[in-house]
N, C-alpha and C positions, 0 to 999 in steps of 0.2 A: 504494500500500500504506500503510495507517494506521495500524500499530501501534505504531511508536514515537515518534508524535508529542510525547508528554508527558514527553520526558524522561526517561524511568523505566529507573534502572541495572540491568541485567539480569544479568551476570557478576555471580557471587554470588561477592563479595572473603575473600580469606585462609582461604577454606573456612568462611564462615561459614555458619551453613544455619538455615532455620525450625523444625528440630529444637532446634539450643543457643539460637535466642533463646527460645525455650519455658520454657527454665531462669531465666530472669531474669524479674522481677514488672518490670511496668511503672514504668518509668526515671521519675523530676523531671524534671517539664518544667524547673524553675527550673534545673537543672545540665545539661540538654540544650539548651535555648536560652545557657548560660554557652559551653557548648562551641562552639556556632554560632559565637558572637562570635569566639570564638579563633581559629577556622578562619577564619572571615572573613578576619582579617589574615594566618595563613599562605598560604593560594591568594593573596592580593593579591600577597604577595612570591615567589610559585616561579611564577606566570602574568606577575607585572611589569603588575600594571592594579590601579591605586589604584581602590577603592570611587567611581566620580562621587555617590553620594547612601547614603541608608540601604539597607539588605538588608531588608525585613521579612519575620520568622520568624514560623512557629506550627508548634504540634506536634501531632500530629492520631491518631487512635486507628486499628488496623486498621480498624475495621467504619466511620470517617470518613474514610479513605483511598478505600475500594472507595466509597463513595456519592459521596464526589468525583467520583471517575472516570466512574461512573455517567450522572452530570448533564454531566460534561464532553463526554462522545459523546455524551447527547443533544442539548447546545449547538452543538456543533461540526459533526455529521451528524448528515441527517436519514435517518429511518428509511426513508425510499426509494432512498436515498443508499448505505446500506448493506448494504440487499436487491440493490439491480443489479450491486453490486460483488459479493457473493457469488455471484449468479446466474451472472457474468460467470465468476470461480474456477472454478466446478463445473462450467460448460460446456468450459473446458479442462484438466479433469480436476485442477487444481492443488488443487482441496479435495474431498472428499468430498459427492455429494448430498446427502449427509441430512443434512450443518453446517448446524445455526443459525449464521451467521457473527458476527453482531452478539451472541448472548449468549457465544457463544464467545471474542469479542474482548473481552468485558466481563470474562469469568472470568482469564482471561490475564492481562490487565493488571493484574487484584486479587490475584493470584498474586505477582505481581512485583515490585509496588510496594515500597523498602522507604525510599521520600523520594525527594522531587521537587520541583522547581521549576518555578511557574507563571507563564509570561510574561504572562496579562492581567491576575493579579492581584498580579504582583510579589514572590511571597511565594513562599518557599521553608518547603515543608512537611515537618518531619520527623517519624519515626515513634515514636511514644511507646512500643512495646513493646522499644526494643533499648536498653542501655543505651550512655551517653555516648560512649565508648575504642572501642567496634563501630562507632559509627556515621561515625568522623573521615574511612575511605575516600570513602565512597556522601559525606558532607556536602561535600569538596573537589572531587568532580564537580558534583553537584549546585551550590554555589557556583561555581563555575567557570560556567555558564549564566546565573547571575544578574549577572556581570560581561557574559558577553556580551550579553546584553540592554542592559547601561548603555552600551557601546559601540558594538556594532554593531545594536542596535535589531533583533534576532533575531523578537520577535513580532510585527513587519510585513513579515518576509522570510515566517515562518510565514505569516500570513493572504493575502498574494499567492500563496503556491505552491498553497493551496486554492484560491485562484481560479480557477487556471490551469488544475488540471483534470488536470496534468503527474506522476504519481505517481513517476516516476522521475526526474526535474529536483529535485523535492520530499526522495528519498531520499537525493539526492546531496548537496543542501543541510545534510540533518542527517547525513549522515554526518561532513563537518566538523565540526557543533557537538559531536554524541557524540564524535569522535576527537579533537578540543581537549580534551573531558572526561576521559576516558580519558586522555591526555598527561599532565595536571596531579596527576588521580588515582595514576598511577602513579611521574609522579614526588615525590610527597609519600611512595609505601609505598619509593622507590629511593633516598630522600634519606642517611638513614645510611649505605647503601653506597658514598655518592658516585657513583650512576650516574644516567642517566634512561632514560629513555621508546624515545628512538631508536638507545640501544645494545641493546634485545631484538631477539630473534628477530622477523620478520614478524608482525605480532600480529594478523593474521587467521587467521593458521595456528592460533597457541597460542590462541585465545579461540575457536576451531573446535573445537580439541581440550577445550578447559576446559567448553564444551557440552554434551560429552559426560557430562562427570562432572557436571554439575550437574542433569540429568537426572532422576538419581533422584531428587533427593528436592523437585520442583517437577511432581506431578502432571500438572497443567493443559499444562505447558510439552510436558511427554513424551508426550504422546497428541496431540499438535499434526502436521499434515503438514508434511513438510518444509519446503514455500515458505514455512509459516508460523514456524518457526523459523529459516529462512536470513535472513527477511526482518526478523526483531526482533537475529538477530546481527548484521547488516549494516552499520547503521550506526555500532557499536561495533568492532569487531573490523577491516572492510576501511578505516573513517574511521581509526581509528588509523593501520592500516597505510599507509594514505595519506596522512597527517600525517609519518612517519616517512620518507618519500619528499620531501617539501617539506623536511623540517629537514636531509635529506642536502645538500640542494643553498644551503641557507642554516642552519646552524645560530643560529637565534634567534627569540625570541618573535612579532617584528615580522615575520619571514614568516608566520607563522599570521595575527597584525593583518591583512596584507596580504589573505590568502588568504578571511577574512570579507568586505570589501571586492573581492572578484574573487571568487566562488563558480562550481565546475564546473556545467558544465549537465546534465551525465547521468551516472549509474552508470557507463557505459561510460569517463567518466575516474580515477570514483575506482580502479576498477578494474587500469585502465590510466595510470599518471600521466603518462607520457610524452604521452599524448595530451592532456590537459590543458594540459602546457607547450607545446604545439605548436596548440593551440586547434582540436582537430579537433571541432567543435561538431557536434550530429545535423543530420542532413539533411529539410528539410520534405519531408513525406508529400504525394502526389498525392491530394489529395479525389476522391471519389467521390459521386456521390448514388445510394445504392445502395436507400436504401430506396424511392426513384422506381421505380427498376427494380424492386421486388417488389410494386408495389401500393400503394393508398392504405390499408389495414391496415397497413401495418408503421411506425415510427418508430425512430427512432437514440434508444432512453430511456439511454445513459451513455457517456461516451468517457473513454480516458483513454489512456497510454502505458505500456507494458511497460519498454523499457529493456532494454540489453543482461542485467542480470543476472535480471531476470523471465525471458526470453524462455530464457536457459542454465538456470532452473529448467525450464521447460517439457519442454525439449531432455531433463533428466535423468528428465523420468520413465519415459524408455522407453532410455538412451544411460547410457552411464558416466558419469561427472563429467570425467574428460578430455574425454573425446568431445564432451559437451556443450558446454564452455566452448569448444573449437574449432570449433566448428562455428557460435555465434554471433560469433566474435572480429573480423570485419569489418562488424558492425551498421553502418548506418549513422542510421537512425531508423526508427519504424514509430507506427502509432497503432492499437487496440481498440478497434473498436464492439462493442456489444451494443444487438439489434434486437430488438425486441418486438412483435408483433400484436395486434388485438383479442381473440383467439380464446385471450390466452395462450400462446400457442409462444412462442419466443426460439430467439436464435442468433447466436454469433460469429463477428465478422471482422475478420482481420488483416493490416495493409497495412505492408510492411514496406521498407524501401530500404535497398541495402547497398553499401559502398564500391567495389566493384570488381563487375566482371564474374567473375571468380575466386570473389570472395567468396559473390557469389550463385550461382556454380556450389552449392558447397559448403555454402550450406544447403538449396537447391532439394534436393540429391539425400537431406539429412540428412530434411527436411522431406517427402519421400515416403516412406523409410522406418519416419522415423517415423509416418506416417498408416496404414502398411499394418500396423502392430504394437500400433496401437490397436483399428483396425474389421477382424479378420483375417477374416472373413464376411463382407466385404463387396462387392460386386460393381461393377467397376468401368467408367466411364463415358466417352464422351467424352475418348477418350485423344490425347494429343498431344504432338510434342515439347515444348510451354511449359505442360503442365497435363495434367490429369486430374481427375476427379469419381468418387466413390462415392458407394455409398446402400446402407445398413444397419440393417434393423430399424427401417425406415419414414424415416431420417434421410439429410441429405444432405450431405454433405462434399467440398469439393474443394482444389485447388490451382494458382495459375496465376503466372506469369512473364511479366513483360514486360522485361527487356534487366537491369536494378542494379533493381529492383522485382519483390516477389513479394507475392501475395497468399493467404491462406488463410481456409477458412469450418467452422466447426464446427455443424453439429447443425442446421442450416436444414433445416425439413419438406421432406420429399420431392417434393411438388408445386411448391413456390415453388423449390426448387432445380433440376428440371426446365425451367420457365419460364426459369429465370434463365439455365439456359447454352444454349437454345433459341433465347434471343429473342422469344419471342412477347409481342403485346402485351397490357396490363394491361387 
């Protein structure tokens, strides 16, 4: 998932809203870069990490914010890049067909934006339409980034997690840096009370709840599907609360230090911190070469990993939010293909391993019910204790089990799905 790669504070601070910065004529750069500086030195001293070099600032207009952005996902991904991944969404229902994904995620992030820090080019970009005194929360997170960068070299931990292909290893990774941000941020607005960060409530909860009301007045954000709003709260709201889990057990900065220097491997810890301190890492998936099995037409065009909290989205679109979260809570890893034809068809599949035999009882039975509340018309197939298949409205879907391994396929043509649990040769 890519949406919060850049940084960008999304919790709209002390009720401020695109309505009241309306009211203000565009700010001095000369006393908005004055204010940087200051900040500068406050986050040095509430994070306890001296500047190692300069901060370079600039202040940048709405309309050079969004074309930033713009050029930044072209840079970043490529436009084929970002078609599979949507392709991939929509075939499990987590986005609507008819998303443009990619101009959708452009709009979003333009929305959003109100400053931000860019690890490749060092520069911490503020927004020139808000004045100074608004901008002190959003500039002590965003500074807060630009230290981790000096320290823990954050934009080569970035450009390896793109490599890797890993979108939930990736989201775990920034959920620490957002939930450092948010730490810092919060303790700069908690400072006169004398409190911080880790005496709030769970602040996945309240930044859940704060969602809610910020809602209205962020368009873009409110017409968003859920996965795509879970996953831009994610790693502000669960990284906090997962920051606030590590300072329990160590109250001081240098465990966070520590924690940049040891980063979780999956959603499934930030989630869960206990499993983090017990290094229950995901478990490699059993490759397949599946697109062997459907013929010399098909190729594997995207892979990537869901992660326990993709996978408890998935769960919710058809499950409560209890339900769902229980029902993924023994993941143990899984990887997403999306398989592509000559012909243009596609179709998903999901290879998933889970800690226990227990655990896989327990999504196996969630994971048929769930299937039979998506395709309720659909007539089913090759039934058996480890699996089952359907086929509906030309489409093929199944599910099968092997012992802590379960597999599932979304939307594979009917013919190649027949083949495929047939056996017949290519």
């Amino acid at each position: 998932m890519k949406f919060g790669r850049w940084f960008l504070l999304l919790v709209l601070v002390a009720g401020m809203s695109k309505a009241t910065l309306a009211l203000f004529q565009e700010a001095d750069a000369s006393a908005l870069l004055k204010t940087a500086d200051e900040m500068i030195q406050t986050v040095a001293r509430i994070r306890g990490l001296e500047p190692k070099g300069q901060i370079l600032r600039g202040v940048k207009s709405r309309e050079e914010i969004t074309r930033f952005l713009n050029e930044l996902v072209q840079k970043v991904y490529s436009q084929s890049e970002l078609r599979k991944e949507g392709k991939m969404l929509q075939k499990l229902g987590l986005i609507p067909a008819s998303m443009d994904f990619k101009e959708f995620l452009l709009k979003l992030l333009s929305e959003q934006a109100e400053g931000f820090y860019d690890p490749e080019t060092k520069t911490l970009y503020i927004a020139s339409w808000a004045p100074p005194d608004e901008q002190k929360p959003v500039m002590a997170h965003e500074i807060t980034h630009a230290l981790q960068d000096q320290y823990f070299n954050i934009g080569k931990t970035m450009e390896e997690d793109r490599a890797l292909g890993n979108d939930d290893r990736a989201l775990a990774h920034e959920a620490v840096r957002e939930g450092d941000g948010m730490a810092v941020m919060l303790n700069y607005l908690l400072e006169p009370a004398k409190k911080n960060f880790a005496q709030l409530p769970d602040l996945a909860t309240v930044m859940r709840a704060q969602m809610s009301v910020s809602q209205s007045r962020n368009a873009v954000f409110e017409s968003a599907p859920q996965y795509i709003q879970e996953n831009l709260l994610f790693s502000y709201g669960y990284g906090a609360a997962f920051l606030q889990k590590i300072w329990a057990k160590d109250p001081s900065w240098k465990s966070i230090d520590r924690l940049h220097a040891d980063l979780p491997s999956s959603t499934e810890q930030i989630l869960h911190p206990e499993k983090y301190f017990a290094r229950d890492n995901p478990k490699p998936v059993q490759e397949e070469n599946i697109a062997a099995k459907l013929g010399n037409n098909w190729k594997v065009s995207y892979k990537n990993v869901l992660g326990e909290f993709s996978l408890g989205l998935l769960m919710n679109l058809r499950f409560t939010e209890t339900r769902a979260r229980r029902v993924v809570n023994g993941w143990g890893g899984d990887e997403v293909l999306l398989l592509e034809n000559d012909q243009g068809k596609d179709a998903v599949f999901v290879n998933t391993i889970w800690d226990s035999a227990g655990d896989a009882d327990v999504f196996f039975a969630a994971m048929t019910d769930w299937l039979q509340q998506r395709y309720p018309k659909a007539t089913k197939m090759k039934e058996s204790p480890t699996g089952f298949s359907l086929v509906q409205e030309g489409e093929f879907h199944s599910l099968q089990r092997d012992g802590a391994s379960i597999r599932f396929i979304i939307g594979l043509p009917e013919s190649d799905g027949l083949k495929l649990i047939n056996g017949e040769p290519k």
